[in-house]
N, C-alpha and C positions, 0 to 999 in steps of 0.2 A: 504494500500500500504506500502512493507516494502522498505525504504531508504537505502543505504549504502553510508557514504559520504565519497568521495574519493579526496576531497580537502586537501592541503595544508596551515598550518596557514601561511600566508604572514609575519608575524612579526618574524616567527623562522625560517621559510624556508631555506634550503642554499642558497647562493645569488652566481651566474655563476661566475668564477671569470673574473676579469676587472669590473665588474657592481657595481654601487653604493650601502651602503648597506642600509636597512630599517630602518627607524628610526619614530616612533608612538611618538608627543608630545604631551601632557595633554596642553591643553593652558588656561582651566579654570578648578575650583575642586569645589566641593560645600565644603562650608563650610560660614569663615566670610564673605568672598570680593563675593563669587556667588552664584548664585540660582541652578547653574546647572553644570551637565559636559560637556565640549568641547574639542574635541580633533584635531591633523592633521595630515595627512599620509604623508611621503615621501619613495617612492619605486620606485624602477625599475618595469618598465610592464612586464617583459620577469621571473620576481622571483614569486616563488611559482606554484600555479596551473594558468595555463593563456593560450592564443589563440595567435598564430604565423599568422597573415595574410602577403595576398602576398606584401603590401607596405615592409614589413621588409626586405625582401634580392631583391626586383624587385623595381627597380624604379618609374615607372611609375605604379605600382602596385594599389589594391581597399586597405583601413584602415580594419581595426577588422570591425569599424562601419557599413560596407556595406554588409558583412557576410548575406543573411537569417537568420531570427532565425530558422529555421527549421532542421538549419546543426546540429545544437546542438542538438535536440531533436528528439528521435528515438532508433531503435532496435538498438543494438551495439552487438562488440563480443567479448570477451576478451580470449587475445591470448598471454598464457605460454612459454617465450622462453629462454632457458640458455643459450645459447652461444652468443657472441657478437663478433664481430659484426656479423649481421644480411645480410644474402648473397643472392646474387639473386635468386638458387639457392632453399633457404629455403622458399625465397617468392612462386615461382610457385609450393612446392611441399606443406607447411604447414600452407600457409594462409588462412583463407576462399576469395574462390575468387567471391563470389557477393554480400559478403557485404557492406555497406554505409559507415558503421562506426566501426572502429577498434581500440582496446586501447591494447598498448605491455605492461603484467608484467615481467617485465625484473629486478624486486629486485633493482630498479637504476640504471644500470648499462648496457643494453643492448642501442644499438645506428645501425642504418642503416650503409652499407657500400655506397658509392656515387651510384654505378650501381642499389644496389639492391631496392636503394630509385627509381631510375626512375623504375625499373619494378613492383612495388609496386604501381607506380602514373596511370600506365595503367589499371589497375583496378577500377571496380565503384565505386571508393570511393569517398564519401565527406568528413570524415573528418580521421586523423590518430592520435592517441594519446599515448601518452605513462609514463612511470610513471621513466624514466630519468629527469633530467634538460634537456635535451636535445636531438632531434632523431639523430643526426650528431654526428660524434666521434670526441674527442676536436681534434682543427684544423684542423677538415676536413668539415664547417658547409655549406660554400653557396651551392656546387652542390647538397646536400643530401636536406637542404631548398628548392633549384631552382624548384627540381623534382616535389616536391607537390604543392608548393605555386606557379608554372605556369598553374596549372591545377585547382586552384579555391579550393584546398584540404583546408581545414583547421585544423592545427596542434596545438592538444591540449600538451603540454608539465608541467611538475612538479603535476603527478597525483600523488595518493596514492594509491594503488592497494595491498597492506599485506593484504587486511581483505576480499580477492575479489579471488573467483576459478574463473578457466576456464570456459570460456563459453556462455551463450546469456543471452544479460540483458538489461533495456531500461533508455536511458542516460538521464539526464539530465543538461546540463552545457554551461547554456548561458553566455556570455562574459559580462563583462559592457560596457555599453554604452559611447567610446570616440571618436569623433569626428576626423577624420583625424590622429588616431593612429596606428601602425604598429602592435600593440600589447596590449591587456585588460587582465586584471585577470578573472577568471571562479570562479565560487565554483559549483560543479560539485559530481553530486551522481547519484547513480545507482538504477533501482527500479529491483529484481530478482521476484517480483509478481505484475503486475501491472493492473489496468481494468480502463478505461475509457470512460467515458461518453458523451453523446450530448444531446444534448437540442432541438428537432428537431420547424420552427418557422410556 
């Protein structure tokens, strides 16, 4: 099976602005005083590669935590678009429309316009991803959010996609596991040849 990893290092990532930035501290080093290395992360959940659930812009919304794992994993499409923003428009004429799961390379830089995110959410999709910081165009984030994360979408945001053409490939890119959080980091890759097996009992 060939991989393509389409993750973000969390430590170099941009970090959105307003958001706190990362900081990796070594708290032990092997040497005289330890036997070993230890380290701690502090980061925002919303920097690097990571999953938008509905708790984030819905109040009463599910955590990352409550996601299926099954959203994550599966055929996906990935879909080439240069203009930004992304219009309703370009939704009903250039998206695949029964796909599950959709990832935009937009070079950073492309973002939904509010409308075209709801007509995007009427489609079978479970999850939408894209390789911006972000699918909302700065300050314009909750209704472009509202559209998907009221539909149970899950928005993978801060992919990597330069090393990734057009086209159908099978994801892989489970959240971490937190408990009551609005948002998890991903590391998330692509398999472009994949076979899998069963064990039948």
């Amino acid at each position: 099976m060939h991989l393509i990893d389409i993750t973000r290092d969390v430590t170099t990532a941009q970090v959105y602005p307003g958001d706190p930035q990362t900081v990796l501290e070594r708290i032990q080093t092997i040497g005289e005083t330890s036997d070993y290395n230890l380290s701690a992360l502090y980061t925002c959940l919303h920097t690097g590669t990571h999953v938008d659930a509905p708790l984030h812009f819905i109040e009463d919304g599910f955590s990352a935590d409550r996601f299926p794992p099954d959203v994550f994993i599966g055929p996906c499409t990935v879909v080439e678009v240069q203009d930004s923003p992304i219009t309703g428009e370009y939704v009903n004429r250039r998206f695949p429309q029964n796909a599950e799961r959709v990832l935009i390379k937009g070079g950073g830089e492309v973002t939904f316009m509010d409308s075209a995110a709801w007509e995007a959410a009427e489609l079978p999709l479970r999850l939408i991803g894209t390789d911006a910081q972000s699918i909302g165009m700065h300050g314009s984030q909750i209704q472009t959010h509202k559209a998907f994360l009221s539909k149970g979408i899950a928005i993978l945001e801060g992919l990597d996609l330069s090393a990734v053409a057009p086209g159908n490939y099978f994801l892989i890119a489970l959240p971490m596991k937190i408990g009551g959080a609005e948002g998890a980091p991903v590391r998330a890759v692509l398999a472009d040849d994949y076979i899998f097996w069963t064990q039948k009992r």
